[in-house]
C-alpha positions in Angstrom: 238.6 195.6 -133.9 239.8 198.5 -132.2 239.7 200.4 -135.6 236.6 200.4 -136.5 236.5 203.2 -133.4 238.0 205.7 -135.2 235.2 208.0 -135.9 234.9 208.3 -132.0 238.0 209.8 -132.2 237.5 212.0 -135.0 234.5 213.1 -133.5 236.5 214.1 -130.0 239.3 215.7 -132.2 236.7 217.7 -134.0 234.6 219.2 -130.8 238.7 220.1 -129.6 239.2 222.1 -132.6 235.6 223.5 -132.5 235.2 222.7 -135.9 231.9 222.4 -137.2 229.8 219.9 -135.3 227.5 218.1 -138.2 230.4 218.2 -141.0 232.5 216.3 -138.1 230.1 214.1 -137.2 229.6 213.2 -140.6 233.0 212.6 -142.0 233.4 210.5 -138.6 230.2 208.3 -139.8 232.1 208.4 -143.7 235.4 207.4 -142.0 233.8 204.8 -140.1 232.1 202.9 -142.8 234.6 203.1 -144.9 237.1 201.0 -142.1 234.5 198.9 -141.8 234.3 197.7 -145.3 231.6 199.7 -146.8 231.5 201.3 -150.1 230.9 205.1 -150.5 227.3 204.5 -152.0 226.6 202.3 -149.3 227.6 204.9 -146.5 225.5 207.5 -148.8 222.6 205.3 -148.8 222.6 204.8 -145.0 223.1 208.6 -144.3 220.5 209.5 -146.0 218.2 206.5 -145.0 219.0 207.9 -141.2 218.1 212.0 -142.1 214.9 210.6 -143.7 213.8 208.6 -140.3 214.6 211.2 -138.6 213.4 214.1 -139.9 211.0 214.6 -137.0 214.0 215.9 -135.1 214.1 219.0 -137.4 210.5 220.1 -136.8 211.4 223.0 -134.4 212.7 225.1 -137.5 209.0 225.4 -138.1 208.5 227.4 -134.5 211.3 229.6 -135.3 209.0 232.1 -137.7 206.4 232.1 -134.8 208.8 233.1 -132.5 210.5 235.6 -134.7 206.9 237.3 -135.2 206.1 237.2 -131.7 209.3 238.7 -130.7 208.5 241.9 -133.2 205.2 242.4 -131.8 207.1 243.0 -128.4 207.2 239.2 -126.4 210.5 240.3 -125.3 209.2 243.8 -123.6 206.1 241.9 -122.5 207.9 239.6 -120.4 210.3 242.3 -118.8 207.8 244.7 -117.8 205.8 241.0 -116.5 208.9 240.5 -114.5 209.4 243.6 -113.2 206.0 244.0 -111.5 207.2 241.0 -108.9 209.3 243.4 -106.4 210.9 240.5 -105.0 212.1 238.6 -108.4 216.0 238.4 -109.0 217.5 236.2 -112.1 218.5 233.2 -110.4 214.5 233.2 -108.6 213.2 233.2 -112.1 215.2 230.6 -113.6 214.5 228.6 -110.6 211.0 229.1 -111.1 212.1 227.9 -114.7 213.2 224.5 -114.0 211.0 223.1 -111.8 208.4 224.1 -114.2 210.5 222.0 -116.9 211.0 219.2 -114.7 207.8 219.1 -113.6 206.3 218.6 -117.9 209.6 216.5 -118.8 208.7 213.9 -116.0 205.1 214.2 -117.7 206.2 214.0 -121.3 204.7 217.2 -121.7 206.0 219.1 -124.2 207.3 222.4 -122.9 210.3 224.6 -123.4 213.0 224.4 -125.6 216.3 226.8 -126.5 214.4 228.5 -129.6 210.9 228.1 -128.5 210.9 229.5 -124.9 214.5 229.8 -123.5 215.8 232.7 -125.8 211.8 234.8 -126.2 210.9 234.5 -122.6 213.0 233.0 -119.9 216.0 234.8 -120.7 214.3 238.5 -121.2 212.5 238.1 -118.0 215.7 237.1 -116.1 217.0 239.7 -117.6 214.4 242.2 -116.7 214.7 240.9 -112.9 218.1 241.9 -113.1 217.5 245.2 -114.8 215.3 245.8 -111.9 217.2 245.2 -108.7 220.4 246.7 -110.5 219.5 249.5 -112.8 221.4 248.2 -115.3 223.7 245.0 -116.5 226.7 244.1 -118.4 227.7 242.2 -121.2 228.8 239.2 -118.5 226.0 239.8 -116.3 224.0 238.9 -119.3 226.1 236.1 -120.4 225.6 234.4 -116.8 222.1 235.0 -117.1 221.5 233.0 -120.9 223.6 230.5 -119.5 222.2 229.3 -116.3 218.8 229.5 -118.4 219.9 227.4 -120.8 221.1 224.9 -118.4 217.8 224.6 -116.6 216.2 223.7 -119.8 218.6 221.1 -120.3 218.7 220.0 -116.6 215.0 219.8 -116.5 214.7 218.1 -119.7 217.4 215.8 -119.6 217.1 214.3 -115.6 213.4 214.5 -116.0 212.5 212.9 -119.2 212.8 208.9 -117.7 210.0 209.6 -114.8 207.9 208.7 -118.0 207.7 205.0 -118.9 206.3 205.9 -122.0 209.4 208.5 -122.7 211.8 206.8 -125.4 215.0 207.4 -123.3 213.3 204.6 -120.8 212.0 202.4 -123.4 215.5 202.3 -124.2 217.0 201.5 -121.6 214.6 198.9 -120.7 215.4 197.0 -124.2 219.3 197.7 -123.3 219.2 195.8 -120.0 216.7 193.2 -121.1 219.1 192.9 -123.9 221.9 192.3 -121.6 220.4 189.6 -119.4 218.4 191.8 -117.1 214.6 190.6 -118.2 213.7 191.6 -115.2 213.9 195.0 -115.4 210.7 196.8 -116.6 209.3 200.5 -117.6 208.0 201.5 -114.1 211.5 200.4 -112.1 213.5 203.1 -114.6 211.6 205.3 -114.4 211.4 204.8 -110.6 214.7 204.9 -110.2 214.8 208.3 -112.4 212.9 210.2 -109.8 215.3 211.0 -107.2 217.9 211.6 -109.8 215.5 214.4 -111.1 215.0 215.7 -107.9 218.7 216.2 -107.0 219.1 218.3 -110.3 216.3 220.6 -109.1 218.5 220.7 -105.6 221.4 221.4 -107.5 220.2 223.7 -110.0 218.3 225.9 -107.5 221.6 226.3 -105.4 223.5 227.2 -108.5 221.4 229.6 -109.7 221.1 231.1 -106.0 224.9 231.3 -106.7 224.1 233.5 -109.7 222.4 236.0 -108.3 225.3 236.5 -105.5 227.7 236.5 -108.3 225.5 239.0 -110.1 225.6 241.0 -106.8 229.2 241.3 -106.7 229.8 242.1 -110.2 227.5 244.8 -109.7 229.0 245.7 -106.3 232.2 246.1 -108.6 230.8 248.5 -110.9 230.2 245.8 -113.8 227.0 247.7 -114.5 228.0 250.8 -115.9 
């Protein structure tokens, strides 16, 4: 029954509102159950049987006190001054540089990157720094721009990468999905065969819009946006 879809929609009407993403989601599993014919114990015992299997998804809290220490000890200056040595380095260049490099370990299953991890400490700083370099100084947008387009190579090169690997679980997946659905004849290699050229395209597409970036940093400068 078309009911029993309701959390779907409480889910879309919560991202619109911007409320808080994990108290929507779970009030759209507790709504959910609850149409469905399940008592509240029930939908208890199967929230908290889901946190507890995947718990491994919460393991990159433990970098963040790394990160923070390596960040007072001056990772962030480190990789500006880095940056700042290459003469011919802009923002866009760098993240570039970025996403290739995360496409590249995403279609190996090698773990690399991440928001907390790498994005914030180090891509974003030496971006930055490129910037800081060819423009003397930059804005609060200029710098917005700049954490953006980083963070959307990591999620470009993780996301359109990750099913190269047969062994990823996103391809395993989909594999059990198709074979599921009649299409036994669909194995790990052909997905993540067919993945590869959809990778590739991102790393097109991403290089031209970050090439975009640094003209739109040029005329934002041009404008005075860096004083």
């Amino acid at each position: 029954m078309l009911i029993r879809l309701i959390g779907v929609a409480v889910v879309i009407v919560g991202l619109v509102l911007k409320f808080d993403t994990i108290a929507t989601v779970v009030l759209a599993g507790i709504v959910t159950g609850l149409v469905g014919g399940m008592s509240i114990m029930d939908i208890l015992a199967t929230l908290g049987k889901s946190f507890v299997s995947n718990r491994t998804a919460t393991l990159f809290v433990l970098t963040l006190p790394a990160i923070g220490i390596c960040e007072r000890f001056g990772l962030k200056e480190k990789a500006i001054d880095f940056i700042r040595s290459i003469k011919s380095a802009t923002a866009g260049r760098v993240i570039i540089v970025y996403e290739v490099i995360r496409t590249l370990a995403a279609a190996f299953s090698i773990r690399l990157g991440g928001h907390p991890q790498f994005v914030r400490p180090v891509v974003v700083p030496m971006a930055e720094g490129a910037a800081v370099a060819k423009y003397g100084e930059i804005n609060d947008k200029m710098s917005d721009d700049i954490k953006g387009a980083a963070a959307g190579a990591e999620n470009y090169g993780n996301f359109f990468a990750q099913n190269c690997f047969m062994g990823a679980s996103g391809t395993l997946l989909i594999v059990s999905t198709l074979n599921e659905q009649g299409f036994a004849t669909v194995n790990a290699l052909d997905v993540a065969k067919w993945s590869i050229p959809v990778a590739v395209i991102s790393v097109i597409l991403g290089a031209a819009r970050n090439l975009w970036l640094d003209k739109q940093l040029d005329n934002e400068a041009a404008k005075g946006g860096n004083k």
